[in-house]
C-alpha positions as CSV (number, residue, x, y, z in Angstrom):
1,X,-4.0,12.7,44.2
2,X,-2.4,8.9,44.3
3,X,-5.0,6.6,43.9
4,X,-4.6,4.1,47.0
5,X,-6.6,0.2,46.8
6,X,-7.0,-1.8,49.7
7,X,-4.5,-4.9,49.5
8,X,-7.6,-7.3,49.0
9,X,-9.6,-5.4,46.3
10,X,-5.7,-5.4,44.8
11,X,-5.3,-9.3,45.2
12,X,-8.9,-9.8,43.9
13,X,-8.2,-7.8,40.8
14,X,-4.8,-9.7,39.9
15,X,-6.5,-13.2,40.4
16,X,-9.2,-11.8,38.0
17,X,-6.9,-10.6,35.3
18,X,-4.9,-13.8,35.1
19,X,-7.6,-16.3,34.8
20,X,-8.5,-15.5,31.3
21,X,-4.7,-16.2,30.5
22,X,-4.8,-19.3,31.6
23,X,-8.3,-20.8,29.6
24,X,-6.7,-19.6,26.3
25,X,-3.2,-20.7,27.2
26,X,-4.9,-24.1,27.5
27,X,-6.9,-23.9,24.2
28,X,-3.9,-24.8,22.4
29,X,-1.1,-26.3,24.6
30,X,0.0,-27.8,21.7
31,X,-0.1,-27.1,17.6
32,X,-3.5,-28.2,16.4
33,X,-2.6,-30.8,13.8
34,X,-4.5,-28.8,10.7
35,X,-1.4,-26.5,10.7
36,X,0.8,-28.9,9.0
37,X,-0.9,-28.2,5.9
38,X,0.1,-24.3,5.6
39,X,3.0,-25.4,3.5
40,X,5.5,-23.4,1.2
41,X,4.3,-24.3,-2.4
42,X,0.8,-23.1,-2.0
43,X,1.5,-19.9,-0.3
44,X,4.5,-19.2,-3.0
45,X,1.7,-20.5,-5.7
46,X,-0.5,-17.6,-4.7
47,X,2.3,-14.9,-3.9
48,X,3.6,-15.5,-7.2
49,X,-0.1,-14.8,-8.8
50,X,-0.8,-12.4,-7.1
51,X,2.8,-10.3,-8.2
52,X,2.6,-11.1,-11.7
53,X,3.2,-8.4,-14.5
54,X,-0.4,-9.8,-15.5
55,X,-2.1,-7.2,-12.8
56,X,-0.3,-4.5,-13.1
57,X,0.3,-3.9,-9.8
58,X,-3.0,-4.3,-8.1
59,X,-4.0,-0.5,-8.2
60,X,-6.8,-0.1,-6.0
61,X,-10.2,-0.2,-8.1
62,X,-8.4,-1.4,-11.3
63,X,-8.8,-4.1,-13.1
64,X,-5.9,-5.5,-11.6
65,X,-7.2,-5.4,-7.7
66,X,-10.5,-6.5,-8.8
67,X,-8.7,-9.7,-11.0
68,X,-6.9,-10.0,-7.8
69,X,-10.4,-10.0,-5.9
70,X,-11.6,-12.5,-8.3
71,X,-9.1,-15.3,-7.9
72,X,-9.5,-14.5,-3.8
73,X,-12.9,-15.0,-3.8
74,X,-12.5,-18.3,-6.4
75,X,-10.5,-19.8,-4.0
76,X,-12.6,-19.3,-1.0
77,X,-15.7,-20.5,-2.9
78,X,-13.4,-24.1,-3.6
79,X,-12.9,-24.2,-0.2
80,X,-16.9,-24.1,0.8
81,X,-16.7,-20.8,2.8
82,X,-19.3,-18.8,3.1
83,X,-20.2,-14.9,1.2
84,X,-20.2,-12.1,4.1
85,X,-19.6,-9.2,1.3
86,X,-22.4,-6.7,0.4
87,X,-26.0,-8.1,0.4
88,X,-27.6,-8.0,-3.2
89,X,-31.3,-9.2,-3.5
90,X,-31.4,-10.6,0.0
91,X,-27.9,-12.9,-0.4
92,X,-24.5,-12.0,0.7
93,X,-22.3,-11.9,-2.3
94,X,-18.1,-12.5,-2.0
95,X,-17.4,-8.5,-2.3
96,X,-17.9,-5.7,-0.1
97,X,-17.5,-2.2,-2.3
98,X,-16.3,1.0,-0.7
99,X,-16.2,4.4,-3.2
100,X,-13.4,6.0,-4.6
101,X,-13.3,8.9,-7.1
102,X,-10.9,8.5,-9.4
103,X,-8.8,10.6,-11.9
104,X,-7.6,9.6,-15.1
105,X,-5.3,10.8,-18.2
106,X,-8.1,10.4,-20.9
107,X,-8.3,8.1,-23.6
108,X,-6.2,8.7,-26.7
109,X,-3.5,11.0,-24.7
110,X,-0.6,11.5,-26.7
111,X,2.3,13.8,-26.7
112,X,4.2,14.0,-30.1
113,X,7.7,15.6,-29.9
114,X,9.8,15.8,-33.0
115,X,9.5,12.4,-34.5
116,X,9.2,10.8,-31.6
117,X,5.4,9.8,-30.2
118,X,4.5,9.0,-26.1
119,X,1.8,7.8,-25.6
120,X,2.6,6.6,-21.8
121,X,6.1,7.3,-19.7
122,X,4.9,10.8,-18.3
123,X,2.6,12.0,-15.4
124,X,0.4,14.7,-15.7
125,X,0.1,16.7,-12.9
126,X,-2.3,19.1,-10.9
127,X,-5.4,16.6,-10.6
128,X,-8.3,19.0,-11.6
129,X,-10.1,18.0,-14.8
130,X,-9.4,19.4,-18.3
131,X,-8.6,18.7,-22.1
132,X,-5.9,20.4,-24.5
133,X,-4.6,20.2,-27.8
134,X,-1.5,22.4,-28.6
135,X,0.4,22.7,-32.1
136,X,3.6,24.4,-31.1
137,X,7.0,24.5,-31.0
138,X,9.6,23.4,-28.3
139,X,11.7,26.2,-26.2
140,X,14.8,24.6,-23.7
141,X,14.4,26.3,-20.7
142,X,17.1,24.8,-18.6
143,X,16.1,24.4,-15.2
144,X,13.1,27.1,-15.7
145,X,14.8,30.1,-14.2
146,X,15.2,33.5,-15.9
147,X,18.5,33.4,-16.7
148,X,20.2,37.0,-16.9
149,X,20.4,38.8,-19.9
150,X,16.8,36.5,-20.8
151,X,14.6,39.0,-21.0
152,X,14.1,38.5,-24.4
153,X,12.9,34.7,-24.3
154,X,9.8,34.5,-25.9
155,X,7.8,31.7,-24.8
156,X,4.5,32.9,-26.0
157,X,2.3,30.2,-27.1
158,X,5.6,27.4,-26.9
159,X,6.3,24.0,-24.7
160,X,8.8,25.1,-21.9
161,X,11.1,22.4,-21.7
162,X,12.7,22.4,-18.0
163,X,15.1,19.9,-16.2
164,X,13.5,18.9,-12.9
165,X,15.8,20.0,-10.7
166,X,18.6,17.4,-8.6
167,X,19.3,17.2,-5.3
168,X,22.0,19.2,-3.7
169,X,24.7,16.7,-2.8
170,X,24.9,13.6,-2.7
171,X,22.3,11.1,-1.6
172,X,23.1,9.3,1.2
173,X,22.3,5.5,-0.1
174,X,21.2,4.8,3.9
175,X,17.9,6.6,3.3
176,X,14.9,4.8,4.5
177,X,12.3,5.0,2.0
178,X,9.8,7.6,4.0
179,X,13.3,10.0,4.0
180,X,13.6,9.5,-0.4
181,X,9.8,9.9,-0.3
182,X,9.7,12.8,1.7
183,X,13.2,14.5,-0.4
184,X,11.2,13.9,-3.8
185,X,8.0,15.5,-2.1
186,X,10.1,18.3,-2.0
187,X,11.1,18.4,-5.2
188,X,7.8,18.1,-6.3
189,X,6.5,20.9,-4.6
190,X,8.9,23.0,-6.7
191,X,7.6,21.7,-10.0
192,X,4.5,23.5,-9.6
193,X,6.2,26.9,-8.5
194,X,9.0,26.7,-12.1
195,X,5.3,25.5,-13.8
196,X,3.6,29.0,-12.8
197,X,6.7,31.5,-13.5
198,X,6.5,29.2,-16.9
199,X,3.1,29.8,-17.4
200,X,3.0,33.8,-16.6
201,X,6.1,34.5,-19.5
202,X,3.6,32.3,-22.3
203,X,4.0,29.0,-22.6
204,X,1.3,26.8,-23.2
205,X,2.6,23.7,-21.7
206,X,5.6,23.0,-19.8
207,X,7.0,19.3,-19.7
208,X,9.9,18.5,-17.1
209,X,12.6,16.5,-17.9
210,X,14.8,14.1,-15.5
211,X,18.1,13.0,-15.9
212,X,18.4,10.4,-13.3
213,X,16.3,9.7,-10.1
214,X,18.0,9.0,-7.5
215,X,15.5,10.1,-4.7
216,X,12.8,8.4,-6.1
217,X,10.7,11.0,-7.8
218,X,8.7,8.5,-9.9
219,X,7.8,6.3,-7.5
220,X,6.4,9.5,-5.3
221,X,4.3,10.6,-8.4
222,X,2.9,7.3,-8.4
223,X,0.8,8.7,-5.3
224,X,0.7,12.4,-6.2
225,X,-0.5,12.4,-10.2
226,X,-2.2,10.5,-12.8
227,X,-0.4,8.5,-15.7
228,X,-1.8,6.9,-18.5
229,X,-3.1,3.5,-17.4
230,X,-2.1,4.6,-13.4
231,X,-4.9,6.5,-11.6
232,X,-5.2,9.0,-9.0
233,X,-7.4,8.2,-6.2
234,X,-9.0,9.9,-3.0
235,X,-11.2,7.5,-0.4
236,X,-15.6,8.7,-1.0
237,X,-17.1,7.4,2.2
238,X,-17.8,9.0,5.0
239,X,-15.0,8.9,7.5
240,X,-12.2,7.7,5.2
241,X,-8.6,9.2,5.2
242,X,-8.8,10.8,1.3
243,X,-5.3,9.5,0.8
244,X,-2.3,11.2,-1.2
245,X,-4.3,12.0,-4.1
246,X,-6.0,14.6,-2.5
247,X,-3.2,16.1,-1.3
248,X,-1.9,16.1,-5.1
249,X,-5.5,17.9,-6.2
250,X,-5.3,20.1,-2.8
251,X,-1.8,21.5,-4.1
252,X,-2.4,21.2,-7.8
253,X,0.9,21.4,-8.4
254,X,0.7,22.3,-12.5
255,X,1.0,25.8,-14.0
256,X,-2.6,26.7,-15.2
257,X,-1.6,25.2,-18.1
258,X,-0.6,21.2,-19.1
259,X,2.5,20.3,-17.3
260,X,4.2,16.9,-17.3
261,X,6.9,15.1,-15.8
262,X,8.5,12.8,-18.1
263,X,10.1,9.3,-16.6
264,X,13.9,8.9,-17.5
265,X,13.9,6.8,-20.4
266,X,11.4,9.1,-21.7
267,X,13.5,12.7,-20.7
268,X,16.4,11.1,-22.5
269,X,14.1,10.8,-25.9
270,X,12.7,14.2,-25.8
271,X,16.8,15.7,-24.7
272,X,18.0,13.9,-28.3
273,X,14.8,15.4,-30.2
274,X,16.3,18.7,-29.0
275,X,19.7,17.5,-30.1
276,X,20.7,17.9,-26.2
277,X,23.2,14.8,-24.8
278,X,22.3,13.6,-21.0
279,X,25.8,14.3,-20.2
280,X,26.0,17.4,-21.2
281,X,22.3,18.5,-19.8
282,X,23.4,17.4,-16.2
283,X,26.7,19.4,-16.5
284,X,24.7,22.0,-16.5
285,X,22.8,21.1,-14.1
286,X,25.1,20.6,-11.8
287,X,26.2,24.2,-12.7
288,X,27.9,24.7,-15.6
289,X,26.8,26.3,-18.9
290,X,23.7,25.9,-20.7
291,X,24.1,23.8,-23.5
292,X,22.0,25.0,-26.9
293,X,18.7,23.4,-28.0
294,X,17.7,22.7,-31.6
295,X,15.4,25.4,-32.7
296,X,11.5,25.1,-34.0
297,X,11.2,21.5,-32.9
298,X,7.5,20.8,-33.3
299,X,5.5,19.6,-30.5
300,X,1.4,18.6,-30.7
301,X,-0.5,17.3,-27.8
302,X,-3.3,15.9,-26.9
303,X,-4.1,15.9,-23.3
304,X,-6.5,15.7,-20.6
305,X,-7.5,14.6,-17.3
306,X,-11.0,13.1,-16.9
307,X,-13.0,12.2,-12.8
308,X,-15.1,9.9,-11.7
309,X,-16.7,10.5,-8.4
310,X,-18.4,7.1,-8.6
311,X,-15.8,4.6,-9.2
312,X,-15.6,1.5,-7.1
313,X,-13.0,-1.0,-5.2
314,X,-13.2,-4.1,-2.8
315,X,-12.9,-6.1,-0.6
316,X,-13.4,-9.9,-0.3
317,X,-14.9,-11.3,2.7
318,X,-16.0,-15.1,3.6
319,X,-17.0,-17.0,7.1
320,X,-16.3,-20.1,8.2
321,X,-19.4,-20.8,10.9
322,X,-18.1,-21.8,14.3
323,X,-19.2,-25.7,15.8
324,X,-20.2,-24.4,19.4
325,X,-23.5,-23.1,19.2
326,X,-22.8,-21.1,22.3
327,X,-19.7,-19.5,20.6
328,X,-20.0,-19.9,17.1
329,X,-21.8,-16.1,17.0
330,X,-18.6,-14.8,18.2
331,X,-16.2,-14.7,15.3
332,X,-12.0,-13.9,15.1
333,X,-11.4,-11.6,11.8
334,X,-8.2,-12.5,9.4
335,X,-7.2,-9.8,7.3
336,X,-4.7,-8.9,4.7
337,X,-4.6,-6.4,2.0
338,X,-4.3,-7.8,-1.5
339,X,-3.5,-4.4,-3.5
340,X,-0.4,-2.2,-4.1
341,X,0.4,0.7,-5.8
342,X,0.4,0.1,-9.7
343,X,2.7,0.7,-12.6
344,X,5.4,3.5,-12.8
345,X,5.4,6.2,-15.4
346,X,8.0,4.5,-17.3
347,X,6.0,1.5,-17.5
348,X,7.6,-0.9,-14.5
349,X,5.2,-2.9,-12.4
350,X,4.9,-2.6,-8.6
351,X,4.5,-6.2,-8.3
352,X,4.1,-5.6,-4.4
353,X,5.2,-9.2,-3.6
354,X,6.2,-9.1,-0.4
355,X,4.0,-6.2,0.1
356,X,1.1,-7.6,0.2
357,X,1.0,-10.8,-2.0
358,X,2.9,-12.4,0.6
359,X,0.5,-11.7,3.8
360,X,-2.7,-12.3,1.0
361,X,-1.2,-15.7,0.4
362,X,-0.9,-16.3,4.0
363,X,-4.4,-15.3,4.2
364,X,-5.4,-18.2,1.4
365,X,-3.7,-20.2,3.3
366,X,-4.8,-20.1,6.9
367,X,-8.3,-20.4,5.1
368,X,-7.6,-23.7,3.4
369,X,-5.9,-24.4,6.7
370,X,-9.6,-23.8,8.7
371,X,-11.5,-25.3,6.2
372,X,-9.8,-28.6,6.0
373,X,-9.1,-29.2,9.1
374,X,-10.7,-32.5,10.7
375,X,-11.7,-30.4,13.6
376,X,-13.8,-27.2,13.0
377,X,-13.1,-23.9,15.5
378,X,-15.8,-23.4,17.9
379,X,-16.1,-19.6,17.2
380,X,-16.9,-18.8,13.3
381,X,-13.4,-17.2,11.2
382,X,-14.2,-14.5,9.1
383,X,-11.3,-14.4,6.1
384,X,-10.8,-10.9,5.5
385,X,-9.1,-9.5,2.2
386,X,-8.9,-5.6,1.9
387,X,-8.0,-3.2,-0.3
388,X,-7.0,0.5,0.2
389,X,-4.2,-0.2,2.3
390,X,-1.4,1.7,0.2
391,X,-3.6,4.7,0.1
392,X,-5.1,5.0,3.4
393,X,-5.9,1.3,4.9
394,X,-9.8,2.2,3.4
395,X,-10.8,-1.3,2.8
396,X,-10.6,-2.1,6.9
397,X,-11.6,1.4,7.7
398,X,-15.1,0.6,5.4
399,X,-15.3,-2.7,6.7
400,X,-15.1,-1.8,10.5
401,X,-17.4,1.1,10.1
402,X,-19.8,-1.2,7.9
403,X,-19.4,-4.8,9.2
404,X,-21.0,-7.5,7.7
405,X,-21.1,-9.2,11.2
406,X,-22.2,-7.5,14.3
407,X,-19.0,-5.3,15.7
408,X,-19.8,-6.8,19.4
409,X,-18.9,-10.3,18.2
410,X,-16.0,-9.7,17.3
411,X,-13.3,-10.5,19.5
412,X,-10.3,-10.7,17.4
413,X,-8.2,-9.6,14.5
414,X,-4.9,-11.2,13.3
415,X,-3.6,-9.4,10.3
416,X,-0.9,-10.2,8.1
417,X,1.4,-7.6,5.7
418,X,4.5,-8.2,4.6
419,X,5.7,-11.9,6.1
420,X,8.1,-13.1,2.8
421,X,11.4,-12.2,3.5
422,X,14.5,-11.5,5.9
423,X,16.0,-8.2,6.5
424,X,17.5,-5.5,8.2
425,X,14.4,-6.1,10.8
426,X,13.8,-10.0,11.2
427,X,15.9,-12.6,10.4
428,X,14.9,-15.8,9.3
429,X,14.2,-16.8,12.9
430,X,12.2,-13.8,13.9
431,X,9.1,-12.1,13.1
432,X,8.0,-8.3,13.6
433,X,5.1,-8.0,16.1
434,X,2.4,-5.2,17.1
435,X,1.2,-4.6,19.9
436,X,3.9,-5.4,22.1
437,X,5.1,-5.9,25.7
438,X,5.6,-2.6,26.0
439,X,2.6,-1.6,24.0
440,X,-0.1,-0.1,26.0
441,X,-2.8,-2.5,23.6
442,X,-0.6,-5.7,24.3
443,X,-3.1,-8.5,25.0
444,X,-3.9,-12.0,25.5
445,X,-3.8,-12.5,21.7
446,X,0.0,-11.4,21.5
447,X,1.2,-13.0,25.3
448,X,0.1,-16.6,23.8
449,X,1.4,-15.8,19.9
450,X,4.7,-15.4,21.8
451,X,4.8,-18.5,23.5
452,X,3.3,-20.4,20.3
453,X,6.6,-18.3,18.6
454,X,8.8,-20.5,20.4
455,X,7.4,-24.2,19.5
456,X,8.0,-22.7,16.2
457,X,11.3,-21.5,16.6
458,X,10.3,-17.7,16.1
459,X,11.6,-14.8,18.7
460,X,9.5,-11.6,18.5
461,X,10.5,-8.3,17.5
462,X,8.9,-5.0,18.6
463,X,7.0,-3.4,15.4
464,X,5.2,-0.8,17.2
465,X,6.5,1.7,14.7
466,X,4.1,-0.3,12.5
467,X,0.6,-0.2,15.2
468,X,-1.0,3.0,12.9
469,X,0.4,1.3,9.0
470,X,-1.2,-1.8,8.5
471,X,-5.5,-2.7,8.5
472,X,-4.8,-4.5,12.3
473,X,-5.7,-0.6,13.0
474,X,-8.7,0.1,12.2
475,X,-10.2,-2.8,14.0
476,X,-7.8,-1.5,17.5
477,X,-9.8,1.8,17.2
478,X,-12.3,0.0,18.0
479,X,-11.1,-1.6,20.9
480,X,-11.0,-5.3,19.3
481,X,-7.9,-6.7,20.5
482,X,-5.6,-7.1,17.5
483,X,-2.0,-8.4,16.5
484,X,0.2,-7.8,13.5
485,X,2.7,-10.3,12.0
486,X,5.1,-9.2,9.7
487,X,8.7,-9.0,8.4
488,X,9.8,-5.1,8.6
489,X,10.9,-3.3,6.2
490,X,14.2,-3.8,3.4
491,X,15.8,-2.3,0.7
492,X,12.7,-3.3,-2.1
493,X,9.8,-1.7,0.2
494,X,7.5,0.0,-2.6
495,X,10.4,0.0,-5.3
496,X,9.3,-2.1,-8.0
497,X,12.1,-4.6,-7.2
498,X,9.8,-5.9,-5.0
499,X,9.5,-9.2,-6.7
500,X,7.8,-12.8,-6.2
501,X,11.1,-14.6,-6.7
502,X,12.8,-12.8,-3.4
503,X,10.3,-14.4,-1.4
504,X,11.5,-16.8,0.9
505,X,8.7,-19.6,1.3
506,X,10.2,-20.8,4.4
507,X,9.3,-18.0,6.0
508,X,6.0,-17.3,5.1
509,X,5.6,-20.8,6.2
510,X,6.8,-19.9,9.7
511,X,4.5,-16.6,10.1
512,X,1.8,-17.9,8.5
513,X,1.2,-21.0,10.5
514,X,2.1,-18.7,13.7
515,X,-1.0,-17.0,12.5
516,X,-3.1,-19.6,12.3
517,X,-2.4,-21.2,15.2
518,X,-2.9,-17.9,16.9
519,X,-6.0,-17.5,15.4
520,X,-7.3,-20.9,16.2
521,X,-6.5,-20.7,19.6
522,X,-9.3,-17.5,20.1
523,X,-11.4,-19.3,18.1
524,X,-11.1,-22.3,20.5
525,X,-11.0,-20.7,23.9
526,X,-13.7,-20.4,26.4
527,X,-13.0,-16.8,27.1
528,X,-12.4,-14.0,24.6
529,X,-8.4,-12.0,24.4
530,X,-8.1,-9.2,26.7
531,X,-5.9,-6.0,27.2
532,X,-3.3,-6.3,29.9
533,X,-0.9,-3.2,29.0
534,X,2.5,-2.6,29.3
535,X,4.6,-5.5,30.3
536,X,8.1,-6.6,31.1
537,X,8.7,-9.4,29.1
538,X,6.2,-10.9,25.9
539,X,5.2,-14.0,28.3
């Protein structure tokens, strides 16, 4: 039945929805004068930190997040903020912990093949705990079939030795990188299948080779298995999205028995110990005849996997107290996630610049920004950096489940991921925005960041595809108005070309003084952001 509202109840209910519009409009008619000093070198200073080879990636819970968590927290403690992390001995310290369990290849994990010794550039899959030595000798199984006329093959007590099996076709180089991901997921669901029929005719390991990888499987193992110095991780706190660790453990895609997936450079080493040429090994592959191995090439392991169900990772958190003392209990959340996803099995970084050194550098930024400025915000700013985000946004799903502040004064949350480069989604005059106009969330918060978009020269872009991905989320889910700045997706998007020196400071200047002057205009405004819905237009 169509809801019908008298004309006046309808007038009075417009009139009511547009006056909170107008106070925060008029909070900041024009740029408050502190964002001048968001300015290129110190956010490409921090970026290019925060990407360096030196932490490895910024695996969450390794020492590389935490290093990362470290020089966060240094900098807010120069800039006089104030701890809102986990309260030890009655006083807030700069970190707020969240658990993880963790599994690891264990110390001393070697693999010695021929002459030739690795002690890194392979995964090992399945994800349940155990330790193995093996003295044995290598068998070239070819792509791990049974072959006809096989059934003699004795693999009793031997390595198997299978080529990981290519792609039918050829992959079309348009691919996003959720289409490779989900193509190589594929493919490594079938390693575990060749593993088992491996396992049932004897052999006590089974290593798979790969020729090239074009479909990205190394990256995807980077979420799916552990490597030596790269963990596997599931969330441990109540609530938490486990991540795509347990779905490696959940699967165990092994054999029963040790099973590895070599990295390229690696595959080709092992191929020559077996006297094998890459050329002639993906001949085969591709379907010709199977070329023939060297025979009684020795191969000795030592290998394990090793849990800890009570490992650690963080976030950093700090508060700048508001000036009005009837506001300053209210507080606006920034947030951005300062970890990434690790090092490859053949030993390449994910230096995760753009994604998320850039938007952590914005972060530092719009702090120094706040706590220089002349003129201090009326509500308190509480500087957010997460962690988690690559696995399951946990740090922000902790956080808004275990605040540090109460959840019912807290009005706002501008979050930044991704805002140092142009692409195929935002050029260098545009930014990517969620929630938008024609977002059911769309708000106060995003209406005004469009207008302040034009003083700086910035047209918005719809990134609702992007409302669920980033840590803006888990604060909408709890019906605190949010927006998300970033730049979209390109072609280095969790490839480990995803280096500081493609960062364009420019625009990380641009977004990140948007977001501050977003920001500062909740913390300034008589009234708090509100929902309006769907809209025609972003003003």
């Amino acid at each position: 039945m169509l809801l019908r509202i008298s004309p006046f109840v309808l007038l009075t209910a417009l009139l009511a929805a547009q006056a909170p519009e107008v106070a925060v409009t008029q909070a900041a008619a024009k740029p408050p004068e502190a964002m001048a000093t968001i300015q290129q070198k110190e956010l490409l200073a921090h970026a290019t930190f925060l990407a360096s080879d030196e932490l490895k990636g910024r695996l969450t819970g390794s020492p590389g997040q935490f290093a990362a968590a470290k020089y966060i927290a240094d900098h807010f403690a120069r800039l006089g903020l104030e701890p809102l992390g986990d309260e030890v001995e009655g006083k807030r310290t700069w970190l707020q912990h969240y658990g993880v369990s963790r599994t690891f290849v264990v110390d001393g994990a070697n693999l010695q093949f021929g002459a030739l010794t690795l002690e890194n550039g392979f995964a090992i899959l399945g994800g349940k705990p155990f330790e193995a030595a093996f003295d044995a000798k290598a068998a070239f199984v070819g792509l791990g079939r049974k072959p006809a006329g096989d059934a003699g093959l004795d693999l009793d007590g031997k390595v198997a030795v299978a080529v990981v099996k290519p792609l039918k076709g050829k992959l079309d180089k348009s691919l996003t990188i959720e289409q490779k991901f989900m193509a190589s997921f594929s493919t490594f669901g079938q390693l575990g299948k060749t593993a088992k029929a491996l396992a049932k005719r004897g052999a006590a390991a089974v290593l798979f080779v790969q020729l090239a990888d074009p479909n990205g499987l190394s990256d995807t193992l980077n979420y799916l298995a552990a490597a030596p110095g790269k963990d596997s991780l599931v969330a441990n706190f109540e609530g938490a999205d486990p991540g795509m660790g347990a779905v490696a453990q959940m699967l165990g895609s092994d054999g029963g028995v040790p099973t590895l997936v070599l990295s390229v450079p690696a595959s080709a080493q092992v191929l020559g110990e077996l006297g094998l040429a890459v050329d002639a090994v993906t001949a085969y592959a591709a379907g010709g005849e199977m070329p023939a191995a060297k025979d009684g090439v020795a191969v000795k392991g030592k290998l394990g996997l090793g849990t800890d169900a009570n490992a650690k990772a963080s976030n950093v958190v700090a508060v700048l107290r508001g000036s009005d003392p009837k506001l300053a209990h209210e507080a606006i959340v920034f947030s951005a996630h300062m970890d990434h996803v690790g090092t490859r099995i053949d030993g390449e970084v994910f230096n995760g610049a753009d994604d998320n050194a850039s938007g952590s550098a914005g972060l530092l930024a719009i702090a120094s920004a706040f706590a220089n400025s002349k003129e201090k915000p009326r509500r308190s700013v509480i500087f957010l950096s997460v962690s988690g985000e690559e696995l399951g946004l946990w740090g922000s799903a902790y956080f808004a489940d275990n605040p540090t502040w109460d959840p019912a004064l807290l009005v706002a949350n501008v979050n930044t991921d991704m805002i140092g480069r142009n692409g195929p989604e935002s050029s260098a005059d545009q930014v990517t925005v969620t929630p938008s106009n024609r977002h059911a969330k769309f708000s106060t918060i995003v209406q005004d960041a469009a207008r302040f978009g034009e003083t700086l020269g910035l047209s918005f872009e719809s990134g609702d595809k992007y409302y669920e991905r980033s840590d803006h989320f888990n604060f909408a889910k709890k019906g605190i108005p949010v927006v998300f700045f970033c730049n979209g997706e390109h072609e280095d998007y969790h490839q480990v070309t995803d280096h500081a020196d493609k960062l364009s400071g420019e625009k990380m200047e641009k977004i990140a003084r948007l977001a501050f002057w977003t920001g500062w205009a909740v913390a300034n405004a008589d009234d708090r952001p509100r929902k309006l819905g769907k809209r025609e237009s972003w003003r």
